[in-house]
FIZA-292006 format. One record per residue (C-alpha): residue number from 1; residue in three letters; chain; y, z, x negated. Coordinates in steps of 0.25 Angstrom, whole numbers, plus 5000, padded with zeros to 4 digits. Layout:
% FIZA-292006
 num residu chaine    v    w    u
 NUM    ALA      A    Y    Z    X
...
//
This chain:
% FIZA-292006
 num residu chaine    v    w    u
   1    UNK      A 4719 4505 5205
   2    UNK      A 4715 4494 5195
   3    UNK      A 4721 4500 5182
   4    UNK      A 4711 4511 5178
   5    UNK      A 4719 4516 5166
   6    UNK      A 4732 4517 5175
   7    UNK      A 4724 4524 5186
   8    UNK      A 4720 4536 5175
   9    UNK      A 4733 4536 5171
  10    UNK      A 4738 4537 5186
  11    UNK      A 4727 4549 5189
  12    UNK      A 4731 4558 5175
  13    UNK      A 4744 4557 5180
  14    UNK      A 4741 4563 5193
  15    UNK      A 4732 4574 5190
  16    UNK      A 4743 4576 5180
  17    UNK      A 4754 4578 5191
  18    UNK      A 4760 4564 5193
  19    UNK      A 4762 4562 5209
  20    UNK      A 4767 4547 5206
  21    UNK      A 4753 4547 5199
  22    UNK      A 4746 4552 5211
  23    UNK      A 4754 4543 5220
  24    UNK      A 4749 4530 5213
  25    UNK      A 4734 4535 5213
  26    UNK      A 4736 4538 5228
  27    UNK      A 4743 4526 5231
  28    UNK      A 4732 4517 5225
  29    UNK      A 4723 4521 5234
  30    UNK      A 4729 4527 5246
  31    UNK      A 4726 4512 5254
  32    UNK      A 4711 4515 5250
  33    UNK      A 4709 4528 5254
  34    UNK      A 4717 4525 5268
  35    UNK      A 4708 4512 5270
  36    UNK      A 4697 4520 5267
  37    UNK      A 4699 4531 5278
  38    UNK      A 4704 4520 5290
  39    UNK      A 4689 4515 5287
  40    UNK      A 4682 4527 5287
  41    UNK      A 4691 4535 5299
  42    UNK      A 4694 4521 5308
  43    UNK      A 4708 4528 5310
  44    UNK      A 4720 4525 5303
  45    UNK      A 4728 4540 5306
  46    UNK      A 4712 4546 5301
  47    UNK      A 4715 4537 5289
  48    UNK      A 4728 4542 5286
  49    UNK      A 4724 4555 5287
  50    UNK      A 4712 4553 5278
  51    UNK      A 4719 4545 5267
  52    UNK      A 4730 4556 5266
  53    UNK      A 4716 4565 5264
  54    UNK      A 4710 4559 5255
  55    UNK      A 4722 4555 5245
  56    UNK      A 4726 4569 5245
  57    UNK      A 4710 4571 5239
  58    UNK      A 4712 4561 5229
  59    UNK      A 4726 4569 5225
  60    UNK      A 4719 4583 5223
  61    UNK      A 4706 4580 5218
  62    UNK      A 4713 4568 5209
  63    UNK      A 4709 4578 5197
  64    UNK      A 4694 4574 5200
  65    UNK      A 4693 4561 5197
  66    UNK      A 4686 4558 5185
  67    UNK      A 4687 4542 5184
  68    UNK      A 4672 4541 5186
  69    UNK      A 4676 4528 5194
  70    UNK      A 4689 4523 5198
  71    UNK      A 4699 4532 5205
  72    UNK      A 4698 4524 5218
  73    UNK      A 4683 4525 5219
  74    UNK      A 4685 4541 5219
  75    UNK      A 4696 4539 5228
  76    UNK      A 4686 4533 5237
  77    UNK      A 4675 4544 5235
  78    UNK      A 4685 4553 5238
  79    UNK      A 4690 4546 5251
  80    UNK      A 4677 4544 5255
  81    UNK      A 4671 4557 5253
  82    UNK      A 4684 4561 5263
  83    UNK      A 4681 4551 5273
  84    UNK      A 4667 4552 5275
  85    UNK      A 4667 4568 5279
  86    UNK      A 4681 4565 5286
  87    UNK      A 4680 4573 5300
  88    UNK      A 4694 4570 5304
  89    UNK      A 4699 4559 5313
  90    UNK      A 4695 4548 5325
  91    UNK      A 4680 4546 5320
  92    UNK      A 4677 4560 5316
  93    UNK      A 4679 4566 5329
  94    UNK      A 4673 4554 5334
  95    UNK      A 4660 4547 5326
  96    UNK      A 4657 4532 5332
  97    UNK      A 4645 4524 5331
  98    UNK      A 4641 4509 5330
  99    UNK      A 4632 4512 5343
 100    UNK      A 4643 4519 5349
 101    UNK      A 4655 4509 5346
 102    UNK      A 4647 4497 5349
 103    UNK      A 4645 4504 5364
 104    UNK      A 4660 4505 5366
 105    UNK      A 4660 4490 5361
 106    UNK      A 4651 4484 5371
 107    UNK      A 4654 4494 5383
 108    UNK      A 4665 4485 5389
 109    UNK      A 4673 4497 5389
 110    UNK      A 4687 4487 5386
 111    UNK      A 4685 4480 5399
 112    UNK      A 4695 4478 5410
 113    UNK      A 4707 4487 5403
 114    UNK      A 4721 4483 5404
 115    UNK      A 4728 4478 5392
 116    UNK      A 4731 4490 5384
 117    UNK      A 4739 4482 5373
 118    UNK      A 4752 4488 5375
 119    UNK      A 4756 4472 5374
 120    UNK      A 4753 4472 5359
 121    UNK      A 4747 4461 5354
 122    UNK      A 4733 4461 5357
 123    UNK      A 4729 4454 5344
 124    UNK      A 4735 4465 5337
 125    UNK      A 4729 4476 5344
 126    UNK      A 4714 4468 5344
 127    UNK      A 4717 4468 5326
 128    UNK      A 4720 4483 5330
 129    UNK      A 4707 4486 5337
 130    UNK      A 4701 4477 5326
 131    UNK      A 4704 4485 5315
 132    UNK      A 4701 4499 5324
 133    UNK      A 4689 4494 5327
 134    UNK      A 4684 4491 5312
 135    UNK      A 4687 4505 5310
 136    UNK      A 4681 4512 5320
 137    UNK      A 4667 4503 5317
 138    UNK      A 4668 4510 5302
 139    UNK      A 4666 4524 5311
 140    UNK      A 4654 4520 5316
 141    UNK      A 4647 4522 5302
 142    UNK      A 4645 4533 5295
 143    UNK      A 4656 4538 5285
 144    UNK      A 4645 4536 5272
 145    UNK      A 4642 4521 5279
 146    UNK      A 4656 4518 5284
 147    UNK      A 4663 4522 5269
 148    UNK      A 4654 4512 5264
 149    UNK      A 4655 4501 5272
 150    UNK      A 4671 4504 5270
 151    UNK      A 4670 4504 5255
 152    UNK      A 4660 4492 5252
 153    UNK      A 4668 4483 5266
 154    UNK      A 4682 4486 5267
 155    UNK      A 4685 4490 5252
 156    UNK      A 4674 4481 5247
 157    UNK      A 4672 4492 5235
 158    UNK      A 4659 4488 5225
 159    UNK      A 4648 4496 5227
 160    UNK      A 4649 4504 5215
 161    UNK      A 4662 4508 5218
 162    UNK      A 4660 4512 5234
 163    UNK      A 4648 4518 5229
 164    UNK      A 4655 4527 5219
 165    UNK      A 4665 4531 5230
 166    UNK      A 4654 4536 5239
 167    UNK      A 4647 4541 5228
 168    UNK      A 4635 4533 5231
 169    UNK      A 4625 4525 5221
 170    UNK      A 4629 4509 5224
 171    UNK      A 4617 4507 5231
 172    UNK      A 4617 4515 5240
 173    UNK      A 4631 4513 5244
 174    UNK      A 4628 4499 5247
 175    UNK      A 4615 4503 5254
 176    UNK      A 4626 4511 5263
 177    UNK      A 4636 4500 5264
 178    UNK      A 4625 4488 5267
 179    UNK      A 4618 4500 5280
 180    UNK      A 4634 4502 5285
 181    UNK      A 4637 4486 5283
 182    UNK      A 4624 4484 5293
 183    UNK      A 4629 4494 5303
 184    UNK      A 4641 4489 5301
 185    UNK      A 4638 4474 5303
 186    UNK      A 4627 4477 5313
 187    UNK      A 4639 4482 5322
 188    UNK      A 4649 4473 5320
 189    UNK      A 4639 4462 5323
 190    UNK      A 4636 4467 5337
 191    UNK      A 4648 4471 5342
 192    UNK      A 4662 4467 5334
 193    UNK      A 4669 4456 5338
 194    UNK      A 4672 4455 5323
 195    UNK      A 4658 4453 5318
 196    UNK      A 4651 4444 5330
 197    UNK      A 4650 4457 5340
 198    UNK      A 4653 4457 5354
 199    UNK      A 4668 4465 5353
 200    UNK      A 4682 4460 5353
 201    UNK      A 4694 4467 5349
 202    UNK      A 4701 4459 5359
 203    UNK      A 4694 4464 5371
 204    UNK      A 4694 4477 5366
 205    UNK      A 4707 4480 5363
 206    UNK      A 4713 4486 5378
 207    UNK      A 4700 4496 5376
 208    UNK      A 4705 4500 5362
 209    UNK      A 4718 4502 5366
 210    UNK      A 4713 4510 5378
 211    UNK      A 4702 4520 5370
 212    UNK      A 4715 4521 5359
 213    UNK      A 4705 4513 5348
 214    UNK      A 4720 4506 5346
 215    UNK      A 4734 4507 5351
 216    UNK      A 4743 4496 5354
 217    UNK      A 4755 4505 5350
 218    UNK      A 4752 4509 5336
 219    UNK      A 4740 4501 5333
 220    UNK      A 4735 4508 5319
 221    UNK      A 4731 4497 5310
 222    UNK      A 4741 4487 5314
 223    UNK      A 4753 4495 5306
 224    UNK      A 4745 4497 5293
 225    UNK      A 4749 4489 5283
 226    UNK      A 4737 4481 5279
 227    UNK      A 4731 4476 5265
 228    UNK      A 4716 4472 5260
 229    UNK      A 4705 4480 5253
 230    UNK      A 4708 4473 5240
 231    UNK      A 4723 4479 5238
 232    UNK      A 4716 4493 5244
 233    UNK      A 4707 4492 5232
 234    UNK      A 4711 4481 5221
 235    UNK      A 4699 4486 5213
 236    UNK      A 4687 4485 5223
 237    UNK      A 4678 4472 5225
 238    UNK      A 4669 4470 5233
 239    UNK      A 4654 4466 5225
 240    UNK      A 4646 4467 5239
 241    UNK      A 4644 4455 5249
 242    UNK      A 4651 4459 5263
 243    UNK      A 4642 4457 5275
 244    UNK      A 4649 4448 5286
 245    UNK      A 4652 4458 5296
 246    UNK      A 4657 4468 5286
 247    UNK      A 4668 4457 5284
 248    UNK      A 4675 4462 5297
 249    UNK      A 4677 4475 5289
 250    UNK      A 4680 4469 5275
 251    UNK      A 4690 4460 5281
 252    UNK      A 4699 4473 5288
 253    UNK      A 4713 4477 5280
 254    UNK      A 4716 4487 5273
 255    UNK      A 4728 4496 5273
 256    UNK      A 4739 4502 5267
 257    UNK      A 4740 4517 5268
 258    UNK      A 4749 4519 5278
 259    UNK      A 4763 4524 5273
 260    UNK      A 4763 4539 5281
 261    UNK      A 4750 4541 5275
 262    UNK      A 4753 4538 5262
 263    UNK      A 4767 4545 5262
 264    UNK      A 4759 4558 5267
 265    UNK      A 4749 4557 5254
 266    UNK      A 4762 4555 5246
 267    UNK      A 4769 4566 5252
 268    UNK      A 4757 4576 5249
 269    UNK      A 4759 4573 5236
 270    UNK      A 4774 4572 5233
 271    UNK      A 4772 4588 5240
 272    UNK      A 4770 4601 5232
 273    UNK      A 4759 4606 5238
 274    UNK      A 4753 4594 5236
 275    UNK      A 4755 4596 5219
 276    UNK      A 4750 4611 5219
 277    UNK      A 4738 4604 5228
 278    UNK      A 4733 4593 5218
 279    UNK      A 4736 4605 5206
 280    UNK      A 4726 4614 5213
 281    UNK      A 4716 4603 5218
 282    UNK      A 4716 4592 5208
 283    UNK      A 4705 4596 5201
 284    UNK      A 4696 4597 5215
 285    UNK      A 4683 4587 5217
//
C-alpha cells in the first residue's frame, strides 16, 4: 500500500470493527500472500489452502501490528513464519532434493511413452510443465534458503525489508540468498533446459502427464489469471544485482488470487463467528 497515512487509517478502522476496512487491508495483499505460498508449497490447491491460512492470521492478530515497519512487511513475516513450519501438502509428505530431482532428470525415464496430450497443444502443456517445474526446483531447498531466494528473486524485495520479514540482520540475509542463488544456479546449470542443462520440457512432457506432474485436462497455471511482481508489490525494488540464472525465476508471472479462494476469505469474514473470533483473538501475537 503506497499511502502510509491512508493504510493507518484503514487498519484503526478494522481493529475498530469496520469489515469494509478489513476487506481493503486484505485485498491489498491477498495477491502477495498467494504468490508467496505457490512459491514456497510448488502447488497451487496447497497455495490456496495456505493463503486462506495465513490471511485469516493477519485478521485476528491485526491488533498486534505496532507499525514498526510497513504493514506488508509484517504480513510477510507473518506468511513466512506459516510457510516455513507448514507440514501440510504435496512437498511435506514428500521432501525433494537437488541430487534426487537431477536423477529423475537424466534417468531417461520419458522415453518411448505414447503421446499423453489428450490432443491439447503441446506448446501449451510444455508452458505448463514449465511453470510446475519451476516450482517443484524451489522444493529442493530448505524453507529458510527457499523463502529467501523467493523474496530477494521473484519479489525482488531490498534487503532491509526481506531481512525485516524474516527477521534476520541484512547481512546475513543476503549471505542466505547469495548460498541458495549458488545451489540454485549450480543446478539450473547442469540440468534445465532453461539455464544451459541438459532437460527439455518438450521431451518431457508425455512423462509429466504420465507421473500426474500435469494434466492435459485442468492444466493448473494455464487458468490463473496472470500479472508481474511489480503490481503484486508496487512498493518493493529491487537494490540487489540478479545473477544470470536466477533470471529464469525472476522473469516467471505472478498471479491473481484466484476468485474461490478469495470469496472464502471473504465469506469468513462477512460470517458471525468469524466477528466474535477477531473480538477474542485480536489482541493475540
Amino acid at each position: 500500500m503506497k499511502d502510509p497515512d491512508r493504510e493507518k487509517q484503514l487498519i484503526e478502522a478494522a481493529l475498530g470493527g469496520d469489515r469494509q476496512a478489513l476487506e481493503d487491508l486484505l485485498v491489498g495483499v491477498q495477491d502477495m500472500v498467494f504468490n508467496l505460498s505457490l512459491r514456497m508449497l510448488g502447488t497451487v490447491p496447497d497455495a490456496e489452502d495456505a493463503a486462506q491460512e495465513i490471511l485469516v492470521k493477519v485478521m485476528t492478530r491485526l491488533a498486534s501490528f505496532r507499525g514498526e515497519s510497513s504493514f506488508a512487511t509484517w504480513v510477510f513475516r507473518v506468511a513466512a513464519n506459516h510457510l516455513k513450519t507448514c507440514r501440510k501438502g504435496m512437498f511435506a509428505a514428500r521432501p525433494l532434493s537437488f541430487e534426487a530431482y537431477g536423477e529423475d532428470i537424466v534417468s531417461g525415464r520419458e522415453r518411448d511413452l505414447p503421446d499423453l496430450s489428450g490432443g491439447v497443444d503441446r506448446s501449451l502443456l510444455e508452458q505448463e510443465l514449465k511453470l510446475s517445474c519451476t516450482n517443484v526446483m524451489l522444493q529442493c531447498l530448505d524453507p529458510e534458503s527457499r523463502c529467501a531466494y523467493i523474496l530477494g528473486t521473484m519479489f525482488r524485495l531490498d534487503s532491509r525489508v526481506a531481512a525485516q520479514a524474516l527477521e534476520l540482520t541484512p547481512e546475513a540475509y543476503r549471505q542466505r540468498l547469495s548460498r541458495a542463488r549458488k545451489k540454485m544456479a549450480a543446478f539450473l546449470g547442469e540440468y534445465c533446459g532453461l539455464g544451459g542443462g541438459v532437460c527439455a520440457c518438450a521431451r518431457r512432457v508425455d512423462y509429466a502427464v504420465a507421473t500426474h506432474r500435469i494434466d492435459p485436462a485442468a492444466p493448473a497455471f494455464a487458468g490463473l489469471p496472470s500479472c508481474s511482481y511489480d503490481e503484486v508489490l508496487r512498493h518493493a525494488r529491487a537494490m540487489e544485482q540478479l545473477d544470470q540464472l536466477s533470471q529464469v525465476f525472476a522473469g516467471l508471472p505472478a498471479y491473481r488470487t484466484p476468485a474461490q479462494a478469495a470469496g472464502r476469505v471473504r465469506a469468513l469474514m462477512r460470517s458471525e463467528s468469524f466477528a466474535a473470533a477477531v473480538q477474542d483473538g485480536g489482541t493475540g501475537a
